[in-house]
Structure formats: C-alpha cells, structure tokens
C-alpha positions as CSV (number, residue, x, y, z in Angstrom):
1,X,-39.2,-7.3,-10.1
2,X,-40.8,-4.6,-8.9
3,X,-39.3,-4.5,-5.4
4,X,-36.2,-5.2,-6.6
5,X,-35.9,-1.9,-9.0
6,X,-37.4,0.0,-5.3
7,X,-33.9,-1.4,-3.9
8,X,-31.6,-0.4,-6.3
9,X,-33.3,2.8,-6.3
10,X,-33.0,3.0,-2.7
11,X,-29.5,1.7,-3.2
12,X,-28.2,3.7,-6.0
13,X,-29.9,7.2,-4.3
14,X,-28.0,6.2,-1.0
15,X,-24.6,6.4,-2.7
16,X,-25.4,9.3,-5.0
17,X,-26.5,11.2,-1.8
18,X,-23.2,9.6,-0.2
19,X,-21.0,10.9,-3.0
20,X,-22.8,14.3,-3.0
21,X,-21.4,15.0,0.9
22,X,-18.0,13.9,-0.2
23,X,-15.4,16.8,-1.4
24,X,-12.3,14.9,-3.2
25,X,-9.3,16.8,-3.5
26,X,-7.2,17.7,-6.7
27,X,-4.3,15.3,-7.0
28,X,-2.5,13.2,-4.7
29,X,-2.2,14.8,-1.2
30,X,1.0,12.5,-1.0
31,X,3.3,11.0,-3.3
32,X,6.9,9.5,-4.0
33,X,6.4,7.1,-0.8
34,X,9.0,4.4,-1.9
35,X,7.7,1.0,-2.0
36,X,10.1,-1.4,-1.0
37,X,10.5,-5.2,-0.9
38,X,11.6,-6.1,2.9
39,X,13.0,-9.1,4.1
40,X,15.0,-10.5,6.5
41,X,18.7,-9.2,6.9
42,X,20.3,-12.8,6.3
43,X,18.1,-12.9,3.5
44,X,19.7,-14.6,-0.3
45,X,19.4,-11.2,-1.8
46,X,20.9,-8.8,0.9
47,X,23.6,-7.6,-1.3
48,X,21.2,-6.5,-3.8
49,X,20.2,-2.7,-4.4
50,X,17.3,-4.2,-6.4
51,X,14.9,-6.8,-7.0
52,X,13.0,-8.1,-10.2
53,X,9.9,-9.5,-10.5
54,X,11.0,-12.6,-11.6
55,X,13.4,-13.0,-8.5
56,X,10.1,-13.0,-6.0
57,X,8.2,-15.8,-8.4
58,X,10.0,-18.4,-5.9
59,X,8.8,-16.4,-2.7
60,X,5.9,-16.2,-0.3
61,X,4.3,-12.7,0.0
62,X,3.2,-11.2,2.4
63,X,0.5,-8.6,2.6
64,X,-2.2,-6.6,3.9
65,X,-5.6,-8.4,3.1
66,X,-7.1,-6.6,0.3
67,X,-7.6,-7.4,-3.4
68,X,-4.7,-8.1,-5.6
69,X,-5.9,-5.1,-8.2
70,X,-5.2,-2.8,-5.0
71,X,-1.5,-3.9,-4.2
72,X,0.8,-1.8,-6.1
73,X,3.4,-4.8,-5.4
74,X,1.0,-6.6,-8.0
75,X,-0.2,-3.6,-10.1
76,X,2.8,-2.1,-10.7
77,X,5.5,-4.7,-10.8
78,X,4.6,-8.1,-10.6
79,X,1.7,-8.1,-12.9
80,X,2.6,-6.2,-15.7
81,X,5.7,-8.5,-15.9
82,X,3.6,-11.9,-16.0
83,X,4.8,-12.4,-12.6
84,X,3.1,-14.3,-9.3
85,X,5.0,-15.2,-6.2
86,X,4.8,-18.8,-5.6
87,X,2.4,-18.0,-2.6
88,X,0.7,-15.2,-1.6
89,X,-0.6,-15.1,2.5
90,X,-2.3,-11.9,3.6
91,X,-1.7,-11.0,7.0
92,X,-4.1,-8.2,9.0
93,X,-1.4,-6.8,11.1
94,X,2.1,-5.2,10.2
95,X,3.5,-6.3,13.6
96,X,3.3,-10.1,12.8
97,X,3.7,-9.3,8.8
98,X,7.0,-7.5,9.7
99,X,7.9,-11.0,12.4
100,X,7.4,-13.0,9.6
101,X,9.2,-11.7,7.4
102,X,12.3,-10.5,9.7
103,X,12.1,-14.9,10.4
104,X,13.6,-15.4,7.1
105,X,10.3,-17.0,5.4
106,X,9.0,-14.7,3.4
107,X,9.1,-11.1,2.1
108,X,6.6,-8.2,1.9
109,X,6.2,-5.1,0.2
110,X,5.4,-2.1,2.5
111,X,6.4,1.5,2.4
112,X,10.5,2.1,3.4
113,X,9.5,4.4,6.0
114,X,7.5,1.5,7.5
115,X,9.7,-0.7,7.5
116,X,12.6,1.4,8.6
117,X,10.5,2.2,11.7
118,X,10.7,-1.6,12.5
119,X,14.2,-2.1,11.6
120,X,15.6,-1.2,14.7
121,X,13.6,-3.8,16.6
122,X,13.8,-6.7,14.2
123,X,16.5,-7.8,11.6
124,X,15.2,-6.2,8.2
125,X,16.2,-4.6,5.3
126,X,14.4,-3.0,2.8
127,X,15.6,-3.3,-1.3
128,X,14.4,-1.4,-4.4
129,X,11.1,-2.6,-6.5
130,X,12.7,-2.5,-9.8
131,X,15.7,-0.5,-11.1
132,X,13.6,2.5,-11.1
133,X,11.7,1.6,-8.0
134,X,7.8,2.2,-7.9
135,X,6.2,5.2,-5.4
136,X,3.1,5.6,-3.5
137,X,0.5,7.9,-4.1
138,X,-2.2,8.5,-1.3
139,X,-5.9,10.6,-2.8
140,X,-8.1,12.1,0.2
141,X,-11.3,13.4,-0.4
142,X,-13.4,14.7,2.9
143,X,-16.6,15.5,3.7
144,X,-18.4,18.7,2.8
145,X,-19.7,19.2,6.3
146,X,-16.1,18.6,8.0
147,X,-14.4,20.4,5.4
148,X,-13.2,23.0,7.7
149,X,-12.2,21.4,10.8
150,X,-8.9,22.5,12.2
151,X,-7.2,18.9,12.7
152,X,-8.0,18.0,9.5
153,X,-6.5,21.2,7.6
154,X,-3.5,20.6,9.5
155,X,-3.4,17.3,8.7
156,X,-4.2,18.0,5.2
157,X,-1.1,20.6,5.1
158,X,1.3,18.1,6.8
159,X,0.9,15.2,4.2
160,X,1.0,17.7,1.6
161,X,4.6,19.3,2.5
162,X,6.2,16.7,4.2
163,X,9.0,14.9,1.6
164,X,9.7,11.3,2.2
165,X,13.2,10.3,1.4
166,X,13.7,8.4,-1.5
C-alpha cells in the first residue's frame, strides 16, 4: 500500500506542478462559432433551415473520435432531448468525415466555417442545430513561461477579434 500512496503522490505532485506552469485565460477567447449539421446536397432534408434532434435519431453520425460528454452535437442537442442517432462512427480525419458525408450516408456536426471551406470541392450543405442553433466556445490557457511569445499574442488577439458569421 505503501508504494502505491508514493505514486499517487508522485502522480498528484506531477499535475499540481503541471497546473502551476499553466496560465488560463478569462473567458472564452472565441465564441458564437455556429455548429451546424452537414450533409450531402441531395440530402432528404435540403429544404430545411433547421434540424431537430429527433429528425437525426434515424441517421449515422459522424464525428471526431472523442468522448460523447465532449461533442456539443450530444451535449447540447441530442442529449438533453433524449435523443441518440441510430449509429454513431467516429472518424479521425475531416477529409474522409466530410467524403462520407458529401456520399449521401451520413451526416456530421462540424463548425459552418468548416464545412463551408469544403463545400466548394464536395456536394455539402450545412443546416441549423435547432431553431435557435447552438455556438462554439474555444477556452485557451498557456503556459507561464511562453506567456509572452510574439506568435502567440498575435494569435491570442486574432481569435479574440475575429467575428464568425452566423
């Protein structure tokens, strides 16, 4: 027992000591990033301006492989409905996501701006989570000792005045 409360001292120092170098910033550095649900042009609901949950618990969804509790498709409109999509297949790159999708087998949830980038390659169109739609916001924290690098200050102003389109 004894080595094992050495680790997890070991292992709970290492993150405090971790945390201690990081610097998080006030607030959201972005925010109002619409998230959309894409799918292909020919698609059943390409006349729609929006999409409710219950209209994707017949689809295939595509995402990004991460945890369900960290997709706002999930978090913020399929779950608090009682919503699932019949399938769910993470994918680990937006290029074959966006194929997929523009194939006319399934649909994804990915922000406009994305997807609009794509669009001119690949038959897609994007529709509204929701009547009110549901937004992105992006936290950054950085590291003490990079704290004043050039690039990243820049960076840091870009992302904070830059104004995505709704």
């Amino acid at each position: 027992m004894r080595k094992l409360e050495e680790q997890l001292g070991v292992a709970i120092w290492g993150f405090a000591r971790a945390a201690a170098c990081v610097r998080p910033r006030p607030g959201p550095i972005c925010s109002g990033w619409p998230i959309a649900c894409c799918r292909s042009s020919p698609y059943r609901l390409r006349n729609a301006t929006f999409v409710l949950p219950s209209q994707l618990a017949e689809e295939t969804l595509l995402s990004y492989p991460v945890a369900i509790d960290r997709l706002d498709i999930y978090t913020q409109f399929l779950l608090p409905a009682g919503i699932r999509p019949k399938r769910h297949k993470p994918i680990e790159t937006t290029d074959i996501m966006l194929q997929v999708v523009a194939s006319g087998r399934e649909v994804t949830a990915l922000p406009r701006w994305l997807v609009e980038e794509y669009a001119g390659k690949l038959e897609l169109t994007t529709v509204r989570l929701g009547t009110e739609g549901i937004a992105k916001q992006i936290f950054v924290g950085t590291r003490r000792a990079e704290a004043e690098i050039d690039y990243l200050h820049a960076f840091l102003e870009l992302a904070r005045t830059h104004r995505h389109p709704a």
